[in-house]
N, C-alpha and C positions, 0 to 999 in steps of 0.2 A: 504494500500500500504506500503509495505517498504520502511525505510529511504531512501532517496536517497542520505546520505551520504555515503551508502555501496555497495558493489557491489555483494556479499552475504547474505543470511540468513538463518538459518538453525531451522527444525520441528524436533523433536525427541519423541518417544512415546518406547513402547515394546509389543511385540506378542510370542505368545510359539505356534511352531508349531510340528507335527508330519509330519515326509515323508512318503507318500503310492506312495510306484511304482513313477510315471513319475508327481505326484503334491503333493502340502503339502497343509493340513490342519491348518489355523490360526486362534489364538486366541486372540483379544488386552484385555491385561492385564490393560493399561493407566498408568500414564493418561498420556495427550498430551504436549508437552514446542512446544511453536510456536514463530517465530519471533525471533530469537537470534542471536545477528550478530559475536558472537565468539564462535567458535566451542568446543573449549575447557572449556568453561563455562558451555554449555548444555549439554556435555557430562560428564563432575564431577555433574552438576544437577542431571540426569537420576540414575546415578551410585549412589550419598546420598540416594536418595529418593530409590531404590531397593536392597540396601545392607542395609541402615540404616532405612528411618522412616517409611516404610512400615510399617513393623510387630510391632510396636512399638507406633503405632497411635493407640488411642482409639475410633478415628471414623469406622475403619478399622477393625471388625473383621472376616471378609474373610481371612485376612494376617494373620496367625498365625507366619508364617516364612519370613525371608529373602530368597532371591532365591542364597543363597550361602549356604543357611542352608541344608543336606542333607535331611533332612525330607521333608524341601520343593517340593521334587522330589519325595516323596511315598504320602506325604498327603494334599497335596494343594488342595484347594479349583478349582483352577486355571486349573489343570488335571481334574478336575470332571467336569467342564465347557466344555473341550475340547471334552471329551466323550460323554458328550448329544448334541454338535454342529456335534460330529460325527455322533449319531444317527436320529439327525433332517436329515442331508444330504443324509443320507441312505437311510430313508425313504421318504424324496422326490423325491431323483433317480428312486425308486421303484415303484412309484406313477407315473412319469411319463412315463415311462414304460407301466406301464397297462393303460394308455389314452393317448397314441398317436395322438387322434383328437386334443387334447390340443396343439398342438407346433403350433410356430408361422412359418409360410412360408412365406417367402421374396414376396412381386410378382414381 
């Protein structure tokens, strides 16, 4: 439960998504800040951790960039995730498509 000295709290994480047509596609990048009773705090949090220790962590080498970096936008690891989440959902589309017996009916 949250404090109950506050009357807010704020979760903050990050996702990269593509728009198709009338929906987007999301990707959570992570990680999660949960619990923060100053907006302003997890938000300079979010913002270190994705301009600064990201790419710079040697736990982390998926992060080769910051996402301010413009390589970040041609070579990310991050885009290549989005693309095989794209093709999983394709081919699930696809699949249920051809078994129709498979949906679920309300009764």
């Amino acid at each position: 439960m949250p404090d109950k000295n506050y009357n807010w709290y704020y979760n903050a994480t990050c996702y990269l998504g593509i728009k198709e047509q009338d929906s987007f596609l999301l990707s959570w990048i992570g990680p999660n800040y949960t619990n923060s009773y100053d907006m302003k705090d997890i938000s300079k949090r979010i913002r270190n951790y994705y301009l600064k220790q990201r790419s710079s962590s040697a736990n982390n080498s998926d992060a080769k960039y910051n996402i301010d970096d413009i390589r970040y936008w041609n070579y990310s690891k991050d885009w290549q995730k989005i693309e095989n989440n794209r093709k999983i959902q394709k081919d699930f589309e696809e699949e249920k498509l051809k078994n129709s017996e498979n949906e679920y009916v309300p009764k």
